[in-house]
Every structure is written in structure tokens, then in C-alpha cells.
VEXZAFI-721949 format. One record per residue: x, y, z of N, C-alpha, C, O in turn; residue in three letters. Coordinates in steps of 0.05 Angstrom, whole numbers, plus 5000, padded with zeros to 4 digits. Last residue first. Layout:
XYZXYZXYZXYZala...
***
This chain:
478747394988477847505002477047245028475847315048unk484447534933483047434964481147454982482147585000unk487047544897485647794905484647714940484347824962unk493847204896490747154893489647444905491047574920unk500446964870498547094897495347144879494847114855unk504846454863501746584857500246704880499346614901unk510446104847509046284867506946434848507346514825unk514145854812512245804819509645894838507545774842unk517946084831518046094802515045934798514045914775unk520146114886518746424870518246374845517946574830unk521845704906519145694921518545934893516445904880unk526845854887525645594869522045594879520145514865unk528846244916528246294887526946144881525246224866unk527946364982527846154966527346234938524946304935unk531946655033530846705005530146404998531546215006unk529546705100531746555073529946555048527546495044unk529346825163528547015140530246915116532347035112unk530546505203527746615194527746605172526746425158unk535046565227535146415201532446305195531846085184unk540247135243536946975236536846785213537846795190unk544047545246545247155254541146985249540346755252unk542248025249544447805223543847635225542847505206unk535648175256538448005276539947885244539147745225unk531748485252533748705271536848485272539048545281unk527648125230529048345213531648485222533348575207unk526647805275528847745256529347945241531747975237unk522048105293524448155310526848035290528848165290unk518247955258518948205255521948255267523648395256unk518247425275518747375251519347725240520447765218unk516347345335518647295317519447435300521247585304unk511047625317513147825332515747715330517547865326unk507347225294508847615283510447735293511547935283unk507546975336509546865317509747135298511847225289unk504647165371507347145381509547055351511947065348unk500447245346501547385360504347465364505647675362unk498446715343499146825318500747185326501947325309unk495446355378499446425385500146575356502446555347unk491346315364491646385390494946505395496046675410unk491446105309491146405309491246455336491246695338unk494845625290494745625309493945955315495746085326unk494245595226493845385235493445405278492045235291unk495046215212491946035206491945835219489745805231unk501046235228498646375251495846265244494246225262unk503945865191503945825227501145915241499645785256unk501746105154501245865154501145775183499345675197unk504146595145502046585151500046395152497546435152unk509546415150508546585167505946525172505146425193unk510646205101510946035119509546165151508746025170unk508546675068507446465074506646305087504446215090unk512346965085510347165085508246925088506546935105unk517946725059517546755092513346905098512446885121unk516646785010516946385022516346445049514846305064unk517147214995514747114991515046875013513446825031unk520947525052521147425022518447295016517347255037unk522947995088521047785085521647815056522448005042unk530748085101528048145084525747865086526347625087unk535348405141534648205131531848285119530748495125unk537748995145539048655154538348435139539948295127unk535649375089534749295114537849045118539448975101unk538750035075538949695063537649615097538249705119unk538550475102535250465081535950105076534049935074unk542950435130539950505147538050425129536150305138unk546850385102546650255127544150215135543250015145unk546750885081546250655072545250445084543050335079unk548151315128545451235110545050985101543250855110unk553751155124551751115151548551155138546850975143unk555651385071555551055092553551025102551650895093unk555951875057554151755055553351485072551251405082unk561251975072559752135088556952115077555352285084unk563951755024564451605055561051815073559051705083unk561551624961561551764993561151695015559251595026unk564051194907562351184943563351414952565751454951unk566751084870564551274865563351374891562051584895unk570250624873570550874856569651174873570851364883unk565950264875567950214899568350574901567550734918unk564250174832562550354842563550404870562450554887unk568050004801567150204789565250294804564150484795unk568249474819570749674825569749934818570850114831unk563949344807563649284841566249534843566349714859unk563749144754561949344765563049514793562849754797unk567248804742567949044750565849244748566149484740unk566348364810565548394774566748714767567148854787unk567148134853569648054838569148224808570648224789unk562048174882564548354892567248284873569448384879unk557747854867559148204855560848264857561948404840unk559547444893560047494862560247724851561847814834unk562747504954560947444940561447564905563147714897unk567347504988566647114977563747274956562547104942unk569947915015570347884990569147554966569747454944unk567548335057566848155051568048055026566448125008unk568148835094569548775074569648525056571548505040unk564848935121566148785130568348675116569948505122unk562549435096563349505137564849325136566949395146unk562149275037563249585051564349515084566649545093unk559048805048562148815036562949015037565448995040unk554248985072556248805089559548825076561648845088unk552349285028552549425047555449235064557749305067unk551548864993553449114983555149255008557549315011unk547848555017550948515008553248605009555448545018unk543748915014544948745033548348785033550148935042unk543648904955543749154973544549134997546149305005unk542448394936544548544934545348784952547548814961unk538048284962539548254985542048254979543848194995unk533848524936534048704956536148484966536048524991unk534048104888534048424883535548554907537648674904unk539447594874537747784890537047974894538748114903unk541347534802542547534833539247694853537547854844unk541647314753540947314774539347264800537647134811unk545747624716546847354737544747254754545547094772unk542547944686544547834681544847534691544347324681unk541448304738538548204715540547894700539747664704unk544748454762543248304779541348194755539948004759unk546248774717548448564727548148314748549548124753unk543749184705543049034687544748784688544848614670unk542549474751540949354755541349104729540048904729unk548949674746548349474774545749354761546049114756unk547750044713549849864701549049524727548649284723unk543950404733542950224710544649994705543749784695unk547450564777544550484779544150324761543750094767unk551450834737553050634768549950404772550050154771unk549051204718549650914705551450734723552450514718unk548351534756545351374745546951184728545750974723unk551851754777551351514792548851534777546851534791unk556152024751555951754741553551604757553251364753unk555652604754555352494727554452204726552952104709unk551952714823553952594809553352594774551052574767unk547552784851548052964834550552894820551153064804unk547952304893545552354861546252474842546152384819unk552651914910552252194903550552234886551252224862unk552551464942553251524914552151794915550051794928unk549650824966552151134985553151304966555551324971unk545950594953549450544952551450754953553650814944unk541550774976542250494974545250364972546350174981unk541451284950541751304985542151024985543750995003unk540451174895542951394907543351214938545051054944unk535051074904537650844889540450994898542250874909unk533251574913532251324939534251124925535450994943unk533251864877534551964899535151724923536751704942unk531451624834534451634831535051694861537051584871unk526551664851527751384845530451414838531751204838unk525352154848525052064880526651814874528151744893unk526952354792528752494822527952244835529752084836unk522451954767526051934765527352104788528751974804unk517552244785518351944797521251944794522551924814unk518652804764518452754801518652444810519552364832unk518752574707520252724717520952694745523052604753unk513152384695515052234696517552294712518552124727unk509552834714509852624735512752324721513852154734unk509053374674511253284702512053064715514253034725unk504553164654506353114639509953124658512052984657unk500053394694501253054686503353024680504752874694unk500953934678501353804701501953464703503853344712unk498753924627502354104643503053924655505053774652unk494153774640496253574617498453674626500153514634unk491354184657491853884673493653714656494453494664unk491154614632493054544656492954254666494454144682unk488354364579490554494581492354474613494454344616unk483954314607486054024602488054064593489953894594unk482454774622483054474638483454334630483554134644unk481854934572484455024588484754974604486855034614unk478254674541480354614540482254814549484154874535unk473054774580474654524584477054574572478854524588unk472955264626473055294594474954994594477254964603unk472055214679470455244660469655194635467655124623unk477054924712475955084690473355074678472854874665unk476854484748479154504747479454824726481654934725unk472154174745472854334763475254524756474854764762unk471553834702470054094711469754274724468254464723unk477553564703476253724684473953964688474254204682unk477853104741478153364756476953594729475553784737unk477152554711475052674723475352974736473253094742unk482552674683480752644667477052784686475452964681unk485452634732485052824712483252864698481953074698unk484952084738483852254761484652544743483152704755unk486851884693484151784700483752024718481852174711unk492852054693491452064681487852154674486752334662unk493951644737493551964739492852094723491852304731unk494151164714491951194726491951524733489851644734unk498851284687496951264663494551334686493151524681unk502551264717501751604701499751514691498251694682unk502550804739501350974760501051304744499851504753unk503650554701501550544701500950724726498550794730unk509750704699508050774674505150814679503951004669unk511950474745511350764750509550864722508051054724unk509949924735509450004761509050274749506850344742unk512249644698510949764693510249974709509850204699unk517049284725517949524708515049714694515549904681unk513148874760514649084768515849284749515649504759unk506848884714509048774722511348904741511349144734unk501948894704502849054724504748924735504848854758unk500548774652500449004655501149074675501349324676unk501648134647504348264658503648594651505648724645unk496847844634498547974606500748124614502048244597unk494547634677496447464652497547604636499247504621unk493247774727495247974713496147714692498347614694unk491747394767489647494745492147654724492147554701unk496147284800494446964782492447154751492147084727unk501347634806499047624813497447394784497747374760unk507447694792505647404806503047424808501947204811unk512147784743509147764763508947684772510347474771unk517748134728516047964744513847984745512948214749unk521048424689518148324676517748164704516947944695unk525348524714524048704709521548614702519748754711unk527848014756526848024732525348294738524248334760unk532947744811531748004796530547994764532247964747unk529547354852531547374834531047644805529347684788unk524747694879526947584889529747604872531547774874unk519848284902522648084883524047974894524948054915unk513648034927516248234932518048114913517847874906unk507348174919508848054922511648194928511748434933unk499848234922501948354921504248214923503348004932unk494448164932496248084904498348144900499348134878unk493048344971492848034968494048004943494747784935unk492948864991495348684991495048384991496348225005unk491249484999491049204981492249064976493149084953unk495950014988492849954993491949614984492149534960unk499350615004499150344993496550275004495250385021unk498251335000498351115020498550775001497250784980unk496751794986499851684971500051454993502251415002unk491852004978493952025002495751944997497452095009unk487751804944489451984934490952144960491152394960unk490251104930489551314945489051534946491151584958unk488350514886489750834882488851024902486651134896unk484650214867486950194887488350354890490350284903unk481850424819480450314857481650264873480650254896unk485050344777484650594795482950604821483050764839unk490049784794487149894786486550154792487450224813unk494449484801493349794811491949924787492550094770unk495848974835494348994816493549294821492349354841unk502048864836500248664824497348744814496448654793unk506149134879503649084877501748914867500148814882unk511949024894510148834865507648854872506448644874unk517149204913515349114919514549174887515549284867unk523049314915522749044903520549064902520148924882unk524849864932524749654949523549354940523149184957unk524450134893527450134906526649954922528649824927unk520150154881521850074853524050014879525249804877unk516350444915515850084912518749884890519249644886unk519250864921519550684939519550424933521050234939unk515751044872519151084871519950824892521050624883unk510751114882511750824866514850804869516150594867unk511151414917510751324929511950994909513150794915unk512251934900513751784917513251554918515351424921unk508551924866512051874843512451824871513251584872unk504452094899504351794881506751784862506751624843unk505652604913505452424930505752154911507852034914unk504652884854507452954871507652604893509352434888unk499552844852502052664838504652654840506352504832unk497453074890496852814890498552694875499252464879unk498853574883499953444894499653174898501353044909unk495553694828499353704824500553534860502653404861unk491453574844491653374821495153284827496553084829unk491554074880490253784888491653634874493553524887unk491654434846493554394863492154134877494254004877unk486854464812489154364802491654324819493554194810unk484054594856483054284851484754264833484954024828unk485555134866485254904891485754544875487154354881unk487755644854486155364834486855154849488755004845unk491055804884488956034869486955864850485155954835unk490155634948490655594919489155814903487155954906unk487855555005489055804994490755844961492156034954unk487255045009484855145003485855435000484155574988unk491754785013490354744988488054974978487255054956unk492054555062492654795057492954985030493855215027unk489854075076487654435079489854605071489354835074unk489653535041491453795038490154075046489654255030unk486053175075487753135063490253345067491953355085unk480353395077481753245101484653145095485553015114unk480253855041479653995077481253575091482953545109unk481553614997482953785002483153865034485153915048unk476453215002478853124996481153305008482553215026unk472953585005471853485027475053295023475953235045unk473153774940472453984968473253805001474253945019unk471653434920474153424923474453624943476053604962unk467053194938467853024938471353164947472853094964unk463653794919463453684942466353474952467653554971unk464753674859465853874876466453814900468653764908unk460953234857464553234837465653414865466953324885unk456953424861457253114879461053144866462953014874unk455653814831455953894855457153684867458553744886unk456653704771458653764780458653824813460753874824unk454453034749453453314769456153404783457553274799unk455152584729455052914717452853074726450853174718unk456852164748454452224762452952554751450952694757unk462152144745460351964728456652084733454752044719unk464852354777464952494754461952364737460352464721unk464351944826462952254826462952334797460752414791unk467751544803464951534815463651814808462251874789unk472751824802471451774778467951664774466451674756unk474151954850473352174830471252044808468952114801unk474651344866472651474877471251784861468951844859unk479551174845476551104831473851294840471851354827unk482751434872482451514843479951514830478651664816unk479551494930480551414912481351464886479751634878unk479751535005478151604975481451574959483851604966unk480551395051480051135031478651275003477151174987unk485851605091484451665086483751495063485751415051unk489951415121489451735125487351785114486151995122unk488650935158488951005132487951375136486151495148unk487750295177488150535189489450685168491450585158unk483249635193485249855161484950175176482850275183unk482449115216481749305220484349525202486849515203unk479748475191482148715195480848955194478949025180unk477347905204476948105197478448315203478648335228unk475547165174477447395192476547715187475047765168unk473346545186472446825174475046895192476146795211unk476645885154476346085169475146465174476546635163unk474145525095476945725109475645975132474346175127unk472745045051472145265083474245335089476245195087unk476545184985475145065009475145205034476545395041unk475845544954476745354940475745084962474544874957unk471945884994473145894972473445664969471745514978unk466645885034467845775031469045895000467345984984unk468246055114466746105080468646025071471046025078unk466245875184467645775149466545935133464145975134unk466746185250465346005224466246005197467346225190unk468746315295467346165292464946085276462745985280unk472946975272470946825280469646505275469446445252unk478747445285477647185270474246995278474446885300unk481747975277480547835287479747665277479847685253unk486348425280485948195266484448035284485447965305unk488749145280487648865301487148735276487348845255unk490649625246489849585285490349315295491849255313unk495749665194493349455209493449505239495349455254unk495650195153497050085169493949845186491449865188unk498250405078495050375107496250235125498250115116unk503350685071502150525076500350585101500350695123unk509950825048507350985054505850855056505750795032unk515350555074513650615054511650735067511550765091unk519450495109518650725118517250855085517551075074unk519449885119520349985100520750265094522250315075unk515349805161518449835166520349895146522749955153unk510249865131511550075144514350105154515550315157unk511249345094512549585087512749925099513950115091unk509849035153512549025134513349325120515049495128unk504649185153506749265172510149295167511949455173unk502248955109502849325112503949395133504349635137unk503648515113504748635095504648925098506349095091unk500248345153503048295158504648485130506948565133unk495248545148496848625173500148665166501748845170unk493748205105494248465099496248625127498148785123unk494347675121496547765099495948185100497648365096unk489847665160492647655167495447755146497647865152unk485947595124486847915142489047815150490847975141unk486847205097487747445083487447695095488147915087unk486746825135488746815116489847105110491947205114unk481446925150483146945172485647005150486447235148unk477347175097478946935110480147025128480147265127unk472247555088474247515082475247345095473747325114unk465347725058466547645087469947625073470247685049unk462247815025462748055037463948085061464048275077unk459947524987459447495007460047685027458447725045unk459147864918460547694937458647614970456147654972unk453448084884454447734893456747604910456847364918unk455948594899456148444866456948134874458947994873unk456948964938458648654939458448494916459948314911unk454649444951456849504921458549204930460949194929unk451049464990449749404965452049464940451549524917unk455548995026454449255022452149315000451349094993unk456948445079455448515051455048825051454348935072unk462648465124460248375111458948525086460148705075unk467748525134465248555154462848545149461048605165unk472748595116471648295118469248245136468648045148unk475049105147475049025129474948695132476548565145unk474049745181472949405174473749305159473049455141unk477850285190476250135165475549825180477549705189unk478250885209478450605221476250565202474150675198unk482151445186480651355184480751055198482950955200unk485551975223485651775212483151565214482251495235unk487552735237484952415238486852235222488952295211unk493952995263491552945245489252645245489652415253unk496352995312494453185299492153095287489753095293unk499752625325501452805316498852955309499653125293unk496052175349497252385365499452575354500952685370unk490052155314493252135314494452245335493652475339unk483352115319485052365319487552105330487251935347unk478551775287479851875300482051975305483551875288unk474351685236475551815241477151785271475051745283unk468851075214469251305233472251405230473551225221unk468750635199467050625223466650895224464550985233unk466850295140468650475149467550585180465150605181unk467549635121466049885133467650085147469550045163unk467749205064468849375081466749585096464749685085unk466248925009466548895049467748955066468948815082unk464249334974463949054976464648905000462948755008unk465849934961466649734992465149494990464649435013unk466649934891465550124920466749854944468049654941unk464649984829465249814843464949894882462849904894unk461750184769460950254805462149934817461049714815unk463450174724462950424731462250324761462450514776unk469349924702467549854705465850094720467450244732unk474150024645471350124659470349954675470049744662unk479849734634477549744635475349844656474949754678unk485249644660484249824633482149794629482149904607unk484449334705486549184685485449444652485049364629unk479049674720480749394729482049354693481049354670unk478550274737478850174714480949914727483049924738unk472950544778475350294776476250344750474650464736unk468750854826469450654791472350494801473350384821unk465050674889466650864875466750584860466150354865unk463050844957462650814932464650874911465851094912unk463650645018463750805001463650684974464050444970unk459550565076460850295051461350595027459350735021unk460050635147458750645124460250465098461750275102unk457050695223459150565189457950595165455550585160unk456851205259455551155243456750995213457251095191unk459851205319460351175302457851145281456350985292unk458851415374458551605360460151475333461751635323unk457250885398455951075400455851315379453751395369unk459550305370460950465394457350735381455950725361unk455649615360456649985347457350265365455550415371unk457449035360456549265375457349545365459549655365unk459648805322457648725331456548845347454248765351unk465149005305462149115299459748965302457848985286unk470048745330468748675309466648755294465948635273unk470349125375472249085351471548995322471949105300unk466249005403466249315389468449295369468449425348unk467148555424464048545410464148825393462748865374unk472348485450471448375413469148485405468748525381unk475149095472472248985477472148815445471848925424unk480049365488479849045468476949015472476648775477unk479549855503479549565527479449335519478949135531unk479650195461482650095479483149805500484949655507unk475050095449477049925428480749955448482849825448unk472050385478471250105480473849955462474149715463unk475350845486474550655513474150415503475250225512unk476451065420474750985435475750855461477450695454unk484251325419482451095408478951105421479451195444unk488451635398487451735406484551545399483051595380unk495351275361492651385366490351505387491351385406unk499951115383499651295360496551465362495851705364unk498150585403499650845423499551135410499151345422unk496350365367495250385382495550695396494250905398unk501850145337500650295322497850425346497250655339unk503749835378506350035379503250235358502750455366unk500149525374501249545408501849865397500850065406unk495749145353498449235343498649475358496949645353unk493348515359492848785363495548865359497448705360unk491147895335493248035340492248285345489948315336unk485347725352488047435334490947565344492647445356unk479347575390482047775380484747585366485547365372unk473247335361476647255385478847435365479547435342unk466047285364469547295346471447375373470947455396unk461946895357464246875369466646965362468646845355unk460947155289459446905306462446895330464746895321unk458547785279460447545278460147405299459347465321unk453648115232454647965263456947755259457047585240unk456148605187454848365194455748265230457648315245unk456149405196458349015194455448875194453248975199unk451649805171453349705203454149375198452749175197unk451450325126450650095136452749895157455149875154unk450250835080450750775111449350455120446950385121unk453650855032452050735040452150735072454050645085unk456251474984457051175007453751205009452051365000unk455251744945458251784944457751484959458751274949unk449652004940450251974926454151754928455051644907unk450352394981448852164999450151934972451451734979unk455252814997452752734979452552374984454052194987unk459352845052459452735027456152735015454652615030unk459352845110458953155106458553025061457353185047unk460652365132457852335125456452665108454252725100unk465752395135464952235106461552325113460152325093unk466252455187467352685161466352625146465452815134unk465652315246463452295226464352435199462452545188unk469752115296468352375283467952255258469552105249unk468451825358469751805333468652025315466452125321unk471651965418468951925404471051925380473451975379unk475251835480475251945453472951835437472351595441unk
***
């Protein structure tokens, strides 16, 4: 299998063609077996070749490149941020059909590194692996990790730390920011082109719209209420969603700042930069309208002629997205406690529960747990189970919901303390880092594990970092 070239059909204007840095002895850390099989890979990356994994050798029909693109970090402009170290290699074909992009990431300098180095830590490819594996078991929407490799030599942050490099599998790496690149460039051809080339690898079926690039906008936000919906039902804490972090695949992206809830606070943070809590977990779905917003804003020339009846339809359209997040987030809180959506009561069955874990509390995701075990086992030692919340939603349950439940509440949960302890084992020993991802996933499947333990007191003090 060759790799196919799509991004290079883009105005020159959009990326950089340029090939990884050399890595000094690099050594495979982890390969990911089950995501592999999925794919339709090069010879040289099925046979583990390091020298092609790492891009020290450039398979044939790959040409890498560094895309370009804005941002608004934390509400603010910056106009050209882009792949600072990342390379994108190339396309290859899924075995359900469709391509999927193979990213570098931690492969060296682009002309969009703005003084970084353009390398990344063993640390933080490993955090990205492990977290976007995680929330694929979450059956979140997420870039997914090939391989993790590491090489024979230090950069240095706070101190030398190991180089690493991840390989990022992703339907696709254009961005919110990325429109806003192109818009900036007021040239409506580099605009067009961009979304043109969005729609054909994304949504082709878009292209029978009678207004393609407003059906773009409407499904791109269709996709992103799922997607934050998930992150709300499942505790996760991005930390930082900048419009540079923003897919327009509805894929997750960037996971050095990210975190998970423990003891339930709507205002959590953790990310070290976020001091003012703009992307706190209860912000999540606000700021994902506000960044849709942004990608509106740049769709304008396309979208009409006559600007104000593109912004006429594009405001319609926005103005939907609170709406499609509440269904997906009522529907996904529904399926958590076996409740009937279309019910009168089960949104205050929802609100009454979240303001009882806020109250006492109690564990976001391992009330859900809980809940679940005190239904099959009837469990009566824990605290909910005495409050009259617990009778009032006892009440409310569809038996012929159960067995769902069952299914979306995991067994057990990585918790910050575990994601750490994790990724402390595999930095200190990356030969057996292998085996210890594979523990520490296989606990998710076992009650009786004693992997996987909340620590609240490790979470009040916890700081995640951008990382590189």
C-alpha cells in the first residue's frame, strides 16, 4: 500500500513541504496492534522498520509536510500558528473505506516552530497515546495513536528529558484555525480551495448541497455538540480549545492539557495556563459555540455573495448549536442511568443528581459506577443510595434500559493519579512500556483491579502542562 498525497491538491499558501528531523537511534516504545489491523499500511511501517517510522527514511510515495494555520489562544488572535512539530506524512486507506491521515508528531522544526525546537518528550508522546486510546474506549471521537517511539538523546525543559515521537491517526488535521488561516489571506481562491478540499475528504456528500459550504458549517456543528456532549458525560477536561484545536471532523485533539474529573466541581481546571478557568469543565460546550462562531466568521465569502445574507444563514445556523449539544447531552446522561429522555422528569432526575455529587463531593464518573453496581447488586453501603435522590430516580428507571447502562458506565476509570503513575512506569523503563499499557488497559475489563484508584487529594494539586 502507497500513501496518497491529498493535502498537496491545497494552495501552496496553506502547508510547508518539509521531511522530520533525523533521530538519533530511535527504538520502537509501543505499536498499537488492534489500531494497525484497521488500516491498510506501507510494507515499510507494517515491518516496524524504526528508520521509516521515525522519518529518517522517507517511504517513496510520501511527500511530509507542516500545515499552516490561526488560532484564537485563550480569545486572542494570533494569526499564523501551524505544525511547529509535526509532519504529516501522507493518507492511507481504513479498512472500512475511508483515508486516514498519518501525522509525526515531535519530528522536528517547521518554519511555523516560532523558536520552539520542534522536538517533544518520550513523556508527552506517551501521554498522547495513552489518552487517546483511553477515550477511544470511551467510544469518544478521537485522533487515535499508531506507535511511540523514542530516541537517544535529551531536550531540555525544566530538565533533559528524553526525545519521543507519536505517530497521530486522524480523519483528518484541518482546523477551525486552519479556515481562519485561509480567510486571512483575502483571497477568496486559497478560502475556497481549502473548503472545497474539506468537503471532498470529509463530507463528499456535501457536494450535492444546494450551498455546500453552509452545509459544511451546519455539519461541522452538528459533529462538535457531539462531540463536547461526550466530553460532559464522561468527565473529560480538555483544558485548552483554542480554535487550533478544533477539528473540523469532530475528532479530539491534544492532550497535554487535558485532564479528567474527579471529585465533582463544575468550575474544574487543571490546565497550568488556563488561570482565568475559560476552559473550565462547565464552559466546555459555551466555548465550543463561541469557537464555531470563528469558523463562521471565516466561511462568510463563501457561503454568499451578498455578506449580510451570509451571515444571515450562518447565524440560523449557529444559533442551533446550543440546542443539538442539550439533545446529544441529555441523550448520553439518559443512557447513564437507564431513564427515559423523552420523559417529563429525567432532566431534573440529571440536574437534581449533578447538584448532589457537587454537594457531597462525590466522584464524577464512579457515581455512575455505583449507580450501575447498586442496580445489578443491589448494593446498599453507599451514600447515594440512602439520599432521596436515589428513591426518586429508583422511581424513574427503565428496566429495558439496564443493559445499556451497563455498557456506557465503564468498570473502572483512569484517573489523573493512574495516567501518571502510568506514565512514570513506561519513561522510567520505555522497553517494557508496552506491557505496562497493556496492564493498565486490561484493568478497565476487571472489578476486582486495584490499578485503577481514585485519588482526590493527588487532584487538588494536579497540573497538566502543553508539553512538548
Amino acid at each position: 500500500m502507497s500513501f496518497k498525497q491529498q493535502y498537496s491538491e491545497l494552495p501552496d499558501a496553506l502547508f510547508q513541504s518539509i521531511c522530520p528531523e533525523q533521530v538519533v537511534e530511535p527504538e520502537l516504545v509501543v505499536f498499537n496492534h488492534n489500531l494497525s489491523k484497521q488500516l491498510i499500511l506501507p510494507k515499510e511501517f507494517e515491518h516496524r522498520d524504526v528508520n521509516f517510522l521515525s522519518g529518517n527514511k522517507i517511504v517513496e510515495t510520501s511527500t511530509p509536510f507542516a500545515l499552516g494555520y490561526a488560532g484564537h489562544q485563550f480569545g486572542n488572535l494570533v494569526p499564523q500558528l501551524g505544525d511547529g512539530r509535526a509532519h504529516l506524512l501522507g493518507q492511507v486507506v481504513s479498512k472500512k473505506g475511508n483515508d486516514v491521515d498519518l501525522q509525526l508528531k515531535g519530528s522536528g522544526k517547521t518554519r511555523y516552530s516560532r523558536g520552539g525546537d520542534g522536538k517533544s518528550t518520550l513523556k508527552s508522546a506517551l501521554r498522547e497515546y495513552i489518552v487517546s486510546e483511553y477515550l477511544n474506549t470511551l467510544n469518544i471521537s478521537t485522533c487515535r495513536s499508531l506507535y511511540v517511539l523514542c530516541g537517544n538523546e535529551s531536550i531540555m525543559r525544566n530538565e533533559p528529558e528524553q526525545v519521543g515521537l507519536v505517530c497521530r491517526v486522524a480523519k483528518s488535521h484541518i482546523r477551525i484555525g486552519s479556515f481562519q488561516f485561509a480567510a486571512m489571506h483575502q483571497d477568496t481562491h486559497v478560502l475556497k480551495s481549502l473548503a472545497d478540499f474539506t468537503i471532498n475528504q470529509l463530507y463528499p456528500e456535501l457536494n450535492n448541497s444546494n450551498n455546500p459550504y453552509l452545509a459544511l458549517f451546519e455539519i461541522v456543528s452538528e459533529q462538535l455538540s457531539k462531540l463536547v456532549a461526550s466530553w460532559m458525560a464522561h468527565g473529560f477536561i480538555h483544558g485548552v480549545m483554542n480554535t487550533d484545536n478544533i477539528l473540523l471532523s469532530g475528532e479530539a485533539i491534544d492532550f497535554g492539557p487535558c485532564a479528567f474529573m474527579g471529585a465533582y466541581q463544575p468550575t474544574q481546571v487543571f490546565s497550568s495556563i488556563d488561570r482565568q478557568g475559560r476552559y473550565a469543565f462547565q464552559n466546555q460546550p459555551g466555548i465550543m459555540h463561541w469557537n464555531l462562531a470563528r469558523l463562521a466568521e471565516s466561511l462568510i465569502p463563501l457561503v454568499d455573495v451578498r455578506e449580510e445574507q451570509a451571515i444571515a444563514l450562518l447565524t440560523k445556523a449557529l444559533n442551533k448549536f446550543p440546542v443539538l449539544y442539550e439533545q446529544h447531552y441529555h441523550a448520553l446522561m439518559s443512557e447513564k442511568l437507564a431513564i427515559n429522555s423523552a420523559d417529563k422528569t429525567s432532566k431534573d432526575i440529571i440536574t437534581s443528581l449533578l447538584k448532589f455529587m457537587s454537594d457531597e463531593g462525590l466522584d464524577y464518573r464512579a457515581t455512575f459506577t455505583d449507580l450501575t453496581n447498586s442496580f445489578i447488586r443491589k448494593d446498599e453501603n453507599l451514600k447515594i443510595n440512602s439520599s432521596d435522590w436515589f428513591n426518586y430516580w429508583q422511581k424513574q428507571i427503565n428496566l429495558d434500559l439496564v443493559d445499556r447502562m451497563c455498557h456506557v458506565n465503564p468498570k473502572q476509570h483512569f484517573y489523573n493519579v493512574t495516567i501518571e503513575k502510568l506514565l512514570d512506569l513506561c519513561v522510567a523503563e520505555p522497553l517494557q512500556a508496552s506491557n505496562y499499557i497493556e496492564q493498565y488497559f486490561a484493568a478497565l475489563h476487571d472489578d476486582e483491579s486495584t490499578h485503577l484508584l481514585a485519588n482526590h487529594g493527588f487532584d487538588k494539586a494536579y497540573r497538566t502542562y502543553c508539553g512538548t
